[in-house]
Structures are given as structure tokens and as C-alpha cells.
N, C-alpha and C positions, 0 to 999 in steps of 0.2 A: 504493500500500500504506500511504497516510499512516494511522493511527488516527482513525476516525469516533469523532467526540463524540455519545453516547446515554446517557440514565440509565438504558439498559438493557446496555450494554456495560462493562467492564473500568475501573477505575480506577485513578490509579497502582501504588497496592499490589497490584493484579489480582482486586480485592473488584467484584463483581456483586451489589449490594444487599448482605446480608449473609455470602453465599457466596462462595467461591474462597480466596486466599491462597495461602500456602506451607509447609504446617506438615510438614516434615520433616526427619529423624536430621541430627544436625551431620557426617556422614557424605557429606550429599549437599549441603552447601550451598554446595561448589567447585561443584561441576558447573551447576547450578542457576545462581549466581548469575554465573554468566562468559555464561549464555544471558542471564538478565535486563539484563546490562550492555550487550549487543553485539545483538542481535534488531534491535532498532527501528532503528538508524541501519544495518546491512545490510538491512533489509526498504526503506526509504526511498531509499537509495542507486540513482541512475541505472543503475550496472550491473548492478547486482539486479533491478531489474524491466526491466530489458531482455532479461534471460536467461530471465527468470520467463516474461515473456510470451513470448518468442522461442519455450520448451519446449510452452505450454500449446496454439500452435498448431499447432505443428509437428511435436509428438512426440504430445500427449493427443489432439491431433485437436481442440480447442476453437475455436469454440463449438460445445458440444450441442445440438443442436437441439430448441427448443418446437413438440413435436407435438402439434395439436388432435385428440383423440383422436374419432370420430363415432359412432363404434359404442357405446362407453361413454357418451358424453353424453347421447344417444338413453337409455339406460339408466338413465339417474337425473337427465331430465330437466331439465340445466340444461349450462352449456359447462364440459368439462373437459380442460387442457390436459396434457402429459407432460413434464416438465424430462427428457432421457436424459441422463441422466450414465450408463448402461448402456451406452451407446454410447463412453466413453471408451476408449482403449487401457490395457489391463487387467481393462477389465469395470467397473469402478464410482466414485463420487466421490473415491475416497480416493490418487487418483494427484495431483490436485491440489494434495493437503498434501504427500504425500509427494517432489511436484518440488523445492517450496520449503524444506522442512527439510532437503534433501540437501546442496540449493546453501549452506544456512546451515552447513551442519557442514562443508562446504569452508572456507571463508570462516575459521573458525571453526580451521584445519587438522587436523583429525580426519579419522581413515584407517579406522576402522573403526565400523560401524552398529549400531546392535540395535534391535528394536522385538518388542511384542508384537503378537498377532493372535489374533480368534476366528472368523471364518467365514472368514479366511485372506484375503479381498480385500485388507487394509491389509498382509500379508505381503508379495500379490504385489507389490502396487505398492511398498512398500519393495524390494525383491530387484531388481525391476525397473529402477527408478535407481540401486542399487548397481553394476548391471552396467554399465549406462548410465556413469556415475561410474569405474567400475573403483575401487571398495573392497569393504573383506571386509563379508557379513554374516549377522547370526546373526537368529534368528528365533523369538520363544517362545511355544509353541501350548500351548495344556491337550490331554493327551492324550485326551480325551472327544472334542474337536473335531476331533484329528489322522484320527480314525476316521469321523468326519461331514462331515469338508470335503476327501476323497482327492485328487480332480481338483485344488485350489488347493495341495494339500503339494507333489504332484508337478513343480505349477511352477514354484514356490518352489525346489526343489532342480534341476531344469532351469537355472532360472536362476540356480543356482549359491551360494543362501544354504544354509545350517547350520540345519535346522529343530531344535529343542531341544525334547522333549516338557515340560508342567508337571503332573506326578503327584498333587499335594496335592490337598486340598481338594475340590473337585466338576470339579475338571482342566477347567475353561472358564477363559472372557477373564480371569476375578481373577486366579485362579491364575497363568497366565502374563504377565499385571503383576507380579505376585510377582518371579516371576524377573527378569524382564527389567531390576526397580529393582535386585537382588541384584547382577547383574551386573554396572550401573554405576557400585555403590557399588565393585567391586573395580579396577575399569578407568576411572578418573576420568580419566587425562589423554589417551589418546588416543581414546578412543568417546562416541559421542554417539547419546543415543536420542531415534528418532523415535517420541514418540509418537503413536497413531492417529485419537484423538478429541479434544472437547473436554472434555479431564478432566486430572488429576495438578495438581504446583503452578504457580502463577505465573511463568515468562509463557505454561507452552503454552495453557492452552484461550483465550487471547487472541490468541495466535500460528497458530493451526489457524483457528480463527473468520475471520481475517482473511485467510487464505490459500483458504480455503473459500466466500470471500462471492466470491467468481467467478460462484457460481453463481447468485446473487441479482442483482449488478451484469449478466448477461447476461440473464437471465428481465422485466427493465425494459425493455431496449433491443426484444427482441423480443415482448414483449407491445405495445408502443406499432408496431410494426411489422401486428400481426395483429388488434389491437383498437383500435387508434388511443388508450389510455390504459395510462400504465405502470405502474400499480398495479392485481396481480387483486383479488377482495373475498376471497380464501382462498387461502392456501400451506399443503399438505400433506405433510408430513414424517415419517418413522420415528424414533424415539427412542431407544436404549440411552443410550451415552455422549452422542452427539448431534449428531455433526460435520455429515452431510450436513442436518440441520436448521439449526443455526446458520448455514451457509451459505446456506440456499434462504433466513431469514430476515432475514439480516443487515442488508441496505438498505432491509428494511421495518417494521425493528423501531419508529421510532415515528410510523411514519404508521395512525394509531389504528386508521383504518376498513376495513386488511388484518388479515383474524383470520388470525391463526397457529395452526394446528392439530400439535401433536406427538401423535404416536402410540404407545404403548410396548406392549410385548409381552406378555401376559395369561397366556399358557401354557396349561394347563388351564383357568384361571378363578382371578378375584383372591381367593376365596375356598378356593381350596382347598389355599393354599400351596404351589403346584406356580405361580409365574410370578414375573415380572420387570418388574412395574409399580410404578416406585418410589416416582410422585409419588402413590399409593394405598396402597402399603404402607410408606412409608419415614419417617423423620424427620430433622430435622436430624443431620449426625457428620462423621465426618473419614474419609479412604478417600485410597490414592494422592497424598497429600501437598496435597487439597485441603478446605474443610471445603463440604458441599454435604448433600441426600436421598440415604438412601440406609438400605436393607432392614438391620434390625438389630433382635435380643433386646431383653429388657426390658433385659438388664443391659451392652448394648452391642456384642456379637457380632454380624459378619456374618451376615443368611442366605442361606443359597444359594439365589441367581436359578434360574429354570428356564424355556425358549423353545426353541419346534424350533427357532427360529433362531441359531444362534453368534453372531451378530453383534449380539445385542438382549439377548444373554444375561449380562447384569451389573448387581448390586445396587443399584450407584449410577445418578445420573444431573450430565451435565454442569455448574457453578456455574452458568453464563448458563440454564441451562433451570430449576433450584432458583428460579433468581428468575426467570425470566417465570413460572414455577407460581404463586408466592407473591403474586407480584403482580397475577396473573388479566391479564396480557397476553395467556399464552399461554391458548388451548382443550386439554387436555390428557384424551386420551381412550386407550383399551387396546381391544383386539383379540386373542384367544387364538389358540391352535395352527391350529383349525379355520375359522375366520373367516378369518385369512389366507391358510391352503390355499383356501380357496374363493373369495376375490381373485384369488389368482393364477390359478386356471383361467378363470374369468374374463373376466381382462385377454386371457389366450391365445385364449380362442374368437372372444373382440368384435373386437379389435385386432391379433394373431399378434405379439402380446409377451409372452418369458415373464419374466416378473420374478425376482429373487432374494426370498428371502422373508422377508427384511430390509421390503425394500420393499412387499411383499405386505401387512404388517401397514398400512401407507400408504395403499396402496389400500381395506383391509378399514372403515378410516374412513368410507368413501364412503356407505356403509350407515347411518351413525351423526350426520348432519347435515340437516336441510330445507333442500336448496339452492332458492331462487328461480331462475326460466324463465332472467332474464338474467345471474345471477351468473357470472361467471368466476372458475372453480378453477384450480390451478398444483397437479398433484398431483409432487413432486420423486422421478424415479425410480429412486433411488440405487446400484442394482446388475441385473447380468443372472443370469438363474437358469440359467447351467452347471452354478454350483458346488453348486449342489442339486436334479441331474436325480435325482440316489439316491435324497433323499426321496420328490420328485411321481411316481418308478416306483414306490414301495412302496405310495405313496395309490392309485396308479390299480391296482395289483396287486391291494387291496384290495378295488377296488371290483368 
């Protein structure tokens, strides 16, 4: 878990070119800066990644397996592989952060959790090691999404978390950041929030990144396994905040000749102010305690993101992704509502995978690149679509 040296990673002050930081209320700069002092030497420590890895195998079920996908490569005519992180226990990438930020807030002696969540995967897998853990935890959803993500509430309170609706605003993922910050500013010394992507201040989206690149450091080992070399010529990832990106990225960030492709969610069309593409609609600002892109008025107000997907559904985007945008590392492309729906069928006809539709937007990429006969793609397939049988009944109702 040592910290990789990239000029495209984190620096001390947690600046990624000129995005990240920590600009937030003197309110929260206990909380905040007791993680910043204490992260890196528990992340580093022997018994931390003993544990770490000890869970990843044995409770996430890690490693996911890199499946060559034949029906879809057949399809757009060049090889394209499947990182499952769909396969993990939980359903999606985000139990990976969520193992380590638990064990960190032990460490750390905090007895109670809170996190936000929008398509409710990062709920469950927080709720999920709470129980594991035996601590209390709270869980703050927009109630737009409480209504769109039922199956993932219900587990959530299965597994014994406090789901807390967030009413303001357009009641998606902002919104219940909202809260979630509220909460911590009242409850400093004994709670600790896990947040779910790489966003808010310094040191999480360095600390998620880092906890996340599992999935990059395993996609080397079995790529050089099934292709005899460990770099694909393309990783494919879904983008809101950006975690399971930053992870499929992480240990490929500067070996030049892997294009990284991010994918963010279009909604209607970038055009019609109905979507959630930030590195198209967005400009430099500050959101969640970090300064990055992110959807905003002339005069500096938020706007509200819009995505069938909960999970893609938020104005900003992560600081490490503001700078691979900025810096043209990244390929940074969008995919609306319909495009992804039509990924996701898709993936299910070729291959009897149904993807989440996070992920979908990942796949809808596919569409949108000249892949060459020999290239190898690494399409990352960040969640399973349980949590959104509601919607693909209502499209096929439709139809």
C-alpha cells in the first residue's frame, strides 16, 4: 500500500496537477486532519495489509477474475476482456474501499460509521463491514435514489444500517454528501466517514485510489497470464466521482501507450441539460471540500446532474480525473441514458452478463473507438445489475 510516485497521482498536499486539496469549514479540520496524520503509516503498517489482504481474499472473494469476453469481441472486432468486480461479494468494486477505510477507522478507535451512497452499492458494502466490524451505521441516500435503488435500501437495512433519506436539492448523491458532511461536522470525535469515491478533501480520493488500485495491480498479473504482456492498449472505465476508474487505472497511469478511456454519463444528451458529463459541461470550482470540474452557473451554483444511473449521477468529477482530462492523459468520452441501456442488453444477449448501469455507460464506449484486429481492451466491470432489474423491466415493458 506504499504510495506510487506519478505526476499523475496525489502530492503531498493531495494537489493532482492543479486539482484536489482541502478547502473546508474550520469545522471539519479535526476530523480531516487526524485522517491526514495517521492514513499513510496505518495503510503501510504490516498489520494493515495483512488484514487488508487477508479480507480481500477471503471475505471479497479477490481476485476477480479477467474474463475474455468472445461473443462481444466477435462484435467489434478486436479482443475485449471483462475486469468482474461484479463478481465481488456485495455486487461491485466498492467493497474494496470500503474493507480498508473500516479497518482504518478501527485503528483510528471510532465506533460509529456514516457514508453516503447513490445507486446504494457503496451503502451496501459500507453496512456490510459495519456488521462484519460490529459498529453502528448510518447511511445517507437522496431520496430520488431511495425510490430507484429499492433492492440495495432493503439490504442496507437487512444488514442493519440506519438509511437517512436527503430531501434537498434534486435528493441524488450531492444531496446526501450534504448530509453525510453535516453529520460529521456534529459527531467529530467518535464517527468516521467512509467516503465512496475519489472525491471530498485530502487525503481521501488518495486514500480510495490507493485502496482501489487492486484492481489495476490484478488486471497486470492476469493479463500477462492470458496474453503473455501486462499492459492492454485500453482500460475502460465508468466515470461519476470515479473510484472504480482510478483503480482499473492506477498502475497504468504513466505507461503512455495504455489509453485510459473514462466514460461519464450523458443522460438525455450533453446538450440538453438533462446529464452528468462534467468534463463537457463543467469548469474548474470547489464541491465537497475538494477544488476539481464540476457542473456550475455562470455565477457559481451547482447544477443539477441528471443519469438513469444513481451512481454516475453527480456534478463533479474526481481531482485525479480533472487532471488526466486537463492533461489529455485521459480519453474522456459520454454515453447517455439510451446508449447505455443498449450496452447493457447487449453484454446480456452476447455474454449472459447483466451489468449495472453504472457500468453499462463503460460498455456503451465500445461503440465510440476504432479498435485495431489485435488490440486488447480491459473493459472494468464495476457492478452487477440486480440493483437495476426495475429499470431494464420498465425498458423491456416498453418495448
Amino acid at each position: 500500500m506504499k504510495q506510487k510516485k506519478s505526476k499523475y497521482l496525489a502530492d503531498n498536499q493531495g494537489y493532482y496537477g492543479e486539482f484536489g486539496g482541502a478547502y473546508i469549514p474550520e469545522m471539519l479540520m479535526h476530523n480531516v486532519e487526524e485522517l491526514r496524520e495517521n492514513y499513510e503509516e496505518i495503510m503501510e503498517s504490516e498489520e494493515f495489509k495483512s488484514e487488508y489482504k487477508s479480507l480481500l481474499k477471503d471475505y471479497v472473494g479477490r481476485p476477480s477474475p479477467l474474463y475474455f469476453a468472445p461473443r462481444l469481441s466477435e462484435q467489434y472486432k478486436t479482443n475485449i476482456y471483462l475486469k468482474r468486480e461484479d463478481l465481488n461479494h456485495t455486487g461491485s468494486h466498492k467493497v474494496n474501499n470500503t474493507v480498508g477505510q473500516i479497518l482504518i477507522a478501527k485503528k483510528l478507535g471510532k465506533k460509529r460509521i456514516i457514508a453516503e451512497t447513490g445507486a446504494g452499492q457503496h451503502g451496501v458494502a459500507t453496512a456490510t463491514v459495519c456488521a462484519l466490524m460490529g459498529l453502528e451505521c448510518v447511511v445517507y441516500m437522496g431520496a430520488l435514489d431511495i425510490s430507484r435503488q429499492a433492492p440495495n435500501v432493503a439490504r442496507m437495512k437487512m444488514l442493519g444500517a440506519e438509511v437517512k433519506a436527503a430531501t434537498c436539492g434534486n435528493q441524488t448523491l450531492k444531496d446526501a454528501t450534504n448530509e453525510a458532511i453535516r453529520d460529521w461536522i456534529n459527531n467529530p470525535e467518535d464517527t468516521f466517514y467512509i467516503i465512496g469515491s475519489v472525491v471530498g478533501p485530502h487525503p481521501y480520493p488518495n486514500m480510495v485510489a490507493r485502496l482501489q488500485s487492486v484492481i489495476s495491480e490484478e488486471m497486470k498479473v492476469q493479463l500477462e497470464e492470458k496474453t503473455g504482456k501486462q499492459n492492454p492498449d485500453y482500460v475502460v472505465a465508468c466515470v461519476g466521482g470515479g473510484s472504480n476508474a482510478a483503480g482499473a487505472f492506477y498502475h497504468f497511469l504513466d505507461d503512455e501507450d495504455v489509453k485510459l478511456v473514462a466514460v461519464e454519463a450523458a443522460g438525455l444528451g450533453n446538450e440538453t441539460g438533462e446529464s452528468a458529463a462534467t468534463t463537457v459541461l463543467g469548469e474548474t470550482g470547489y464541491i465537497h471540500g475538494s477544488k476539481t470540474l464540476l457542473m456550475q452557473s455562470d455565477d457559481g451554483q451547482i447544477t443539477e446532474p441528471y443519469s438513469i444511473s444513481a451512481g454516475l449521477d453527480y456534478p463533479g468529477v474526481g481531482p485525479i480525473h480533472a487532471n488526466l482530462f486537463t492533461s489529455s492523459r485521459g480519453l474522456f468520452k459520454s454515453a447517455t441514458d439510451e446508449e447505455a441501456l443498449s450496452a447493457a442488453f447487449e453484454l446480456t444477449s452476447l455474454e449472459g452478463i447483466i451489468p449495472a448501469l453504472e457500468s453499462a455507460h463503460a460498455l456503451a464506449a465500445l461503440k465510440k473507438i476504432d479498435f485495431k484486429p489485435e488490440d486488447v481492451v480491459v473493459v472494468n466491470l464495476s457492478g452487477r445489475g440486480d440493483k437495476d432489474m426495475e429499470t431494464y423491466i420498465n425498458v423491456m415493458e416498453k418495448d
